[in-house]
N, C-alpha and C positions, 0 to 999 in steps of 0.2 A: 327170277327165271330159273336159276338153277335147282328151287323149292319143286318147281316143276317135273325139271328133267327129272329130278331125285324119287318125287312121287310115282312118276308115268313107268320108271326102271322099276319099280317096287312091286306097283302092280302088275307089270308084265312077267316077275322070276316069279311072281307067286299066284298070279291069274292061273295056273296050268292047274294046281292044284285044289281050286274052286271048284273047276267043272270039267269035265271033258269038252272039248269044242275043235273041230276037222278044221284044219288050216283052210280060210279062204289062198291066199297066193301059197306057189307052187314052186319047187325046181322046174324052170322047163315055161315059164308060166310070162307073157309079156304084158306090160299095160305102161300104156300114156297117158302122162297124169295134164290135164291142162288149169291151169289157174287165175284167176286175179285176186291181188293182194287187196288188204285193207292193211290203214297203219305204215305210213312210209319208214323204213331205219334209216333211210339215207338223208332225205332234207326233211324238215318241220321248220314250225315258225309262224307267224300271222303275215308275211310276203309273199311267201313259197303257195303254188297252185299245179295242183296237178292236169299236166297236162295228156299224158296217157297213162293209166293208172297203172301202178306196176303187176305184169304179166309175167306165167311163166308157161313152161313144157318141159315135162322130163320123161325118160322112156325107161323103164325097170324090166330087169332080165333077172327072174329068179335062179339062183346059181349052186345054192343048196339047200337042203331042208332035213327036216326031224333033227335039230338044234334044241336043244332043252325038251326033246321027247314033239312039240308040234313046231317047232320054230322056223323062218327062213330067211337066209338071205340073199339081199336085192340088190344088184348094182346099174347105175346105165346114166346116159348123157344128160344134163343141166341147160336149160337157156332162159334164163329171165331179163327183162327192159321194163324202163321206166323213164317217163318223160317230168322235166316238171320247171316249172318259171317260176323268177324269184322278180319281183317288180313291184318298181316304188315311185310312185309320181312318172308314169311314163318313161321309166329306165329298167334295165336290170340285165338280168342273165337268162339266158336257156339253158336248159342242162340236162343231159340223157346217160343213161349208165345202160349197159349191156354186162349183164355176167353171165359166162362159158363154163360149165365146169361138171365135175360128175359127182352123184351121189352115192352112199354106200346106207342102206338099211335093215334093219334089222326087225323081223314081222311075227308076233307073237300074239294067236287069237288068242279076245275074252271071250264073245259072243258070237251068234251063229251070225254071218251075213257080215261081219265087221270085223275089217281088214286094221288091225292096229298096228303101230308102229312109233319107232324111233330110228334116227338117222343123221349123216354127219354129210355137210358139202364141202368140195375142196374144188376153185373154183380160180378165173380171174375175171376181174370188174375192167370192165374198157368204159371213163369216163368221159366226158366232151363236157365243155360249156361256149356259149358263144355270147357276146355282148350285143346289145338292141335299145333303142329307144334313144333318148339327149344325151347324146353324147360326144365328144370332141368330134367334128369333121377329120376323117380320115385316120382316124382312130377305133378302127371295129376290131375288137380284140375276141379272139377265140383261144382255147386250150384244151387240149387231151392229154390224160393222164393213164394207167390203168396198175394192177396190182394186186398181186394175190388175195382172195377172202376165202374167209372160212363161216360153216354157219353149224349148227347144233338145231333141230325140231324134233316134233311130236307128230303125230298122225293118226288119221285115219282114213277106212275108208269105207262106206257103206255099201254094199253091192242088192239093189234094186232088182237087177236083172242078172245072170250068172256072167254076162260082157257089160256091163253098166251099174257105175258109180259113181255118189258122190262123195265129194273127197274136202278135207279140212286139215289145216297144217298148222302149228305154231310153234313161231320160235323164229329166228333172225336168220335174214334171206335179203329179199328183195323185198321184204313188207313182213311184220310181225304176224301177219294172218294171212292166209292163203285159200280161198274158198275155189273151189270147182267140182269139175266131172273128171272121172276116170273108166279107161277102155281094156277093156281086156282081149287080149288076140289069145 
């Protein structure tokens, strides 16, 4: 993973010098990014089933720009959830996570129409699980936990329309991959 980040930084100090290319995102500039994930970081296993697949929303406020001559940076709120059952012979667990937190990015075009990027979350995870299925009478056992997380991705974003994009993320969240649409106000 880090092979990544290392690449994706390489080509972004040195993409400016390839080409000329006008920042898609702006100082001044909003867009809500909406997602689902592929790829769970949180449970895996041949038990574990997804049961709402991990989602997210985030809202980006561009806050400066002409950083490395086209560059900008992005800040704004965090919300991703994920549902998912762990069940063995008619037993097992529920288990839902919720993380809250805000991101900070950093938006360096290659090409025309495509919003690229790198970014860091800083975030807390509100866990729950609940117990189901054979299980001791009067014994349903549930627990919530929750805990700071941090996460590291890649980005982009393809702008189709000058207010509509699609949008791909990789790197550790709430799912290793994040496919959706993004909206620009």
């Amino acid at each position: 993973m880090k092979k990544i980040y290392v690449f994706m930084l390489a080509v972004i100090f040195t993409g400016g010098n390839l080409a000329a290319v006008d920042p898609v995102f702006l100082k001044g500039d909003k867009v809500l990014n909406l997602g689902i994930g592929l790829g769970s970081t949180l449970y895996s296993g041949s038990f574990y089933k997804s049961q709402v697949p991990p989602i997210s929303a985030s809202l980006e406020f561009g806050v400066a720009d002409n950083l490395l001559e086209v560059g900008t940076v992005g800040v704004g709120p965090y919300l991703g959830y994920s549902s998912y059952k762990y069940e063995y012979q008619d037993w097992g667990w529920k288990y839902s996570n919720i993380i809250i937190g805000v991101r900070g990015n950093f938006h360096y075009p290659l090409l025309d129409k495509l919003d690229t990027y790198v970014g860091l979350l800083l975030g807390y995870n509100i866990a729950s699980s609940k117990e189901f299925g054979n299980s001791i009478p009067g014994w349903d056992y549930s627990y919530s936990a929750g805990g700071i997380v941090y996460s590291g991705f890649i980005g982009a974003r393809y702008y189709i329309k000058d207010s509509f994009a699609l949008l791909a993320e990789l790197g550790y969240g709430i799912a290793y991959l994040n496919l959706g649409v993004a909206l620009k106000f």
